[in-house]
N, C-alpha and C positions, 0 to 999 in steps of 0.2 A: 918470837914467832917468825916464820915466814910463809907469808901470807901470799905472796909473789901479786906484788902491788907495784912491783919495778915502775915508773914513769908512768903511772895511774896518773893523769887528772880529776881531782875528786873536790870540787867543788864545796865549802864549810860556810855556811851563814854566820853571821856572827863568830868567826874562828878566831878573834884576835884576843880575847879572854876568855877565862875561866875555864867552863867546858870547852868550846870551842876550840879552844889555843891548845888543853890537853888532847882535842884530838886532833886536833892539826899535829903535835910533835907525835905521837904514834904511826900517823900518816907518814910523816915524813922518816920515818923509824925505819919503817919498812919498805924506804926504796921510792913512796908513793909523792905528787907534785899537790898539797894542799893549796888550793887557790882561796883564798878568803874573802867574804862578803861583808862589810859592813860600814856603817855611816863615818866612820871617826877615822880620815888617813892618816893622822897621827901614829893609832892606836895598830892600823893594820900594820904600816909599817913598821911598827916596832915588834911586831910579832915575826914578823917575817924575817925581819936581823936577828933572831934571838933562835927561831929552827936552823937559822942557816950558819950563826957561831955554834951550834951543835952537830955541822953536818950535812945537813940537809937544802933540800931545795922548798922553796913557796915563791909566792905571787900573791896580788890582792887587786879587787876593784872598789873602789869607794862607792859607794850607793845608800841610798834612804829607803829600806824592804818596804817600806808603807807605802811608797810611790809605784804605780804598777811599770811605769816608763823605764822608772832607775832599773828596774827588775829586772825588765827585756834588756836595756844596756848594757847592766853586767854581766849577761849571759853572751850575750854578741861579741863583749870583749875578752871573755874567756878561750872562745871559738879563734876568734881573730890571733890572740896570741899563742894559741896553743893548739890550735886544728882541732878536736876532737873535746869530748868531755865521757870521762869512764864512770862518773859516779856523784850522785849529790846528797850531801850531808844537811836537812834542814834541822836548824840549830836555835836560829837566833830565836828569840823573847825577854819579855821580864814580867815576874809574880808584880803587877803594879794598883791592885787594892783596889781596883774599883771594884766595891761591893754591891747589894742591892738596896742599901739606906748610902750609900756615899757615890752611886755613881750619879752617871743621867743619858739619855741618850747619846749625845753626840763622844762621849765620853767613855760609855760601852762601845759604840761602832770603831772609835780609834781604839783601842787595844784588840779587838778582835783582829784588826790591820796590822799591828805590831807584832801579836801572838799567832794566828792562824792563815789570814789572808795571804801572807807572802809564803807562807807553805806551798800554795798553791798554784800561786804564781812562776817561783821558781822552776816546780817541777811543769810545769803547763812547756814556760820557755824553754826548758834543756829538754823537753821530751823528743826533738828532732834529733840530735848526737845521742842523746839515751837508747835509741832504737839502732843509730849506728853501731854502736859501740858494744849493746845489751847489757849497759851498766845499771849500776841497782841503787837504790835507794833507800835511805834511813831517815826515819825520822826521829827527833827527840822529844821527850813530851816528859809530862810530871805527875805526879802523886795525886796533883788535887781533884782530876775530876774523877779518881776513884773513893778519897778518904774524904774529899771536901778537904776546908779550911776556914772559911770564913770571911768575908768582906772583901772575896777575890772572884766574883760571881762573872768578871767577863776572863779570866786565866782560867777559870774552870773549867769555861765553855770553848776554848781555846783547845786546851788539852783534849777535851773530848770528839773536840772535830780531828786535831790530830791522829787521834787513835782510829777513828772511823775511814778519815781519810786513807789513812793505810795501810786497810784493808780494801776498802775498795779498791785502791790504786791497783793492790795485787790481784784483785779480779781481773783491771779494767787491761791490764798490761802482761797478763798471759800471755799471752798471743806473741809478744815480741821479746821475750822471754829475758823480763825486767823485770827484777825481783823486788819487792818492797817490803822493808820490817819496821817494824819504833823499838827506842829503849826508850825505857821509863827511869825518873831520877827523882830520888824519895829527898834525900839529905846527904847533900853533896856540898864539900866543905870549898867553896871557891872565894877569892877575894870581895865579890858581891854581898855574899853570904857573911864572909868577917867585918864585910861596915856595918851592915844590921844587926848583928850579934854584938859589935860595939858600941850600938846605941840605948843598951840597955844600961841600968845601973851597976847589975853586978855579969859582964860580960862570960866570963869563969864558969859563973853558977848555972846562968842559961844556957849556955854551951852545954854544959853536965846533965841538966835535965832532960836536952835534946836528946845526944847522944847515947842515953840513959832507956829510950824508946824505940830503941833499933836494935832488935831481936840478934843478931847475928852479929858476935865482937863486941857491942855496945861501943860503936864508934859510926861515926861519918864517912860515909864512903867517899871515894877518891876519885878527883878528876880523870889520874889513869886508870882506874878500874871502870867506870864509863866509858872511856876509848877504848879501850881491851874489847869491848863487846862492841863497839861501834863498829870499830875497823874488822873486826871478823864474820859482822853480820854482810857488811859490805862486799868485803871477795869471795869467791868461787869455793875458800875453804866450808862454805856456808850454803853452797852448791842447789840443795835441794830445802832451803828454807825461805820461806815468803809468806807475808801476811801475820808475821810473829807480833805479839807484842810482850817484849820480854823485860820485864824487871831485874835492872841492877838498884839495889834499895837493901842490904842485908836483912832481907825480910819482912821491913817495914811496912810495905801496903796489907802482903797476905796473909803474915804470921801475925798471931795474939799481941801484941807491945807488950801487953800485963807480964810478960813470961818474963 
């Protein structure tokens, strides 16, 4: 693609694995400076040596998204090192089971911080450069608070603020002509995804039966096929699209599984 993302600053939560890191290296694919957000310097840094043995440029700040302070920090030292911000990827979460016989409160309120709160936060802080820049915004979000799931009753509600969220965003930010869309992700085969898949007994089988329920291929989509639509919703090739909320999931949320 050229997306003409040349020295974009595009901002990635959680960029240092799985999806994030897939769309961190697409970012940087195309020209663009993926800055990455998340708790583990370890983890950021190792992402950032492994786009840049490919080519490419990145950056990271280390930050805790549940903390609203760390939030603001990492946004000020995005600015500070790089003047400007063209775009923000909110990414980071995890499906973390608190259901509604297994949660409790304080324990529902902490993942809604993990999964939704820093959505907001993020964009709240970039929205000053966001308005310089008329950079646009993705969100990422998942399957369950369309299909449910089960015993994941604060990720569901999570998701759903997600998707609500941006749509309103793209109301709220007409005006400054900020674009905002989500991709949705049904069953996306990332290293997260294969520790759980190997905590089964027979890891093979369940994997089969998964992919087995994904209408289109009967396979797992791909971290770069998630990016593929990240990064397009993101630039200007996407020009006249805002308030999307667009499903990468071969089918899986809207088509029958039974087919």
């Amino acid at each position: 693609m050229n997306l003409d993302l040349n020295n974009k600053i595009i901002i990635v939560t959680g960029g240092a694995k799985g999806i994030g890191l897939g769309i961190c290296k697409v970012l940087a694919s195309e020209g663009a400076i993926p800055f990455i957000i998340g708790r583990n310097e370890a983890d950021n840094l190792k992402a950032v040596k492994e786009i840049e043995a490919a080519g490419g440029s990145a950056k990271y700040a280390q930050a805790e998204l549940t903390d609203p302070e760390d939030c603001e920090k990492a946004i000020k030292q995005v600015v500070n090192e790089c003047g400007r911000i063209d775009g923000l990827i909110n990414n980071a979460g995890v499906n973390d089971d608190i259901g509604l016989e297994s949660g409790n409160y304080a324990s529902f309120m902490a993942s809604l911080h993990k999964n939704l709160v820093h959505y907001y936060l993020m964009a709240h802080y970039a929205l000053p450069e966001l308005k310089k820049s008329k950079g646009n915004i993705v969100n990422i979000g998942s399957k369950t608070a369309d299909t449910g799931q089960g015993n994941t009753s604060a990720y569901a509600a999570s998701n759903g603020g997600r998707k609500a969220l941006t749509r309103e965003w793209a109301v709220e930010l007409l005006k400054y002509g900020i674009r905002v869309n989500a991709v949705i992700v049904a069953e996306c085969f990332t290293p997260l995804y294969a520790t759980w898949v190997n905590s089964f007994d027979n890891p093979e089988e369940k994997l089969r039966e998964i992919s087995d329920k994904i209408p289109f291929g009967k396979r797992m989509t791909t971290t770069e096929e998630i990016a593929n639509m990240v990064v397009f919703l993101l630039s200007e090739k996407s020009s006249h699209t805002t308030g999307q909320i667009v499903y990468v999931d071969g089918g899986y949320t809207h088509l029958d599984r039974a087919l």
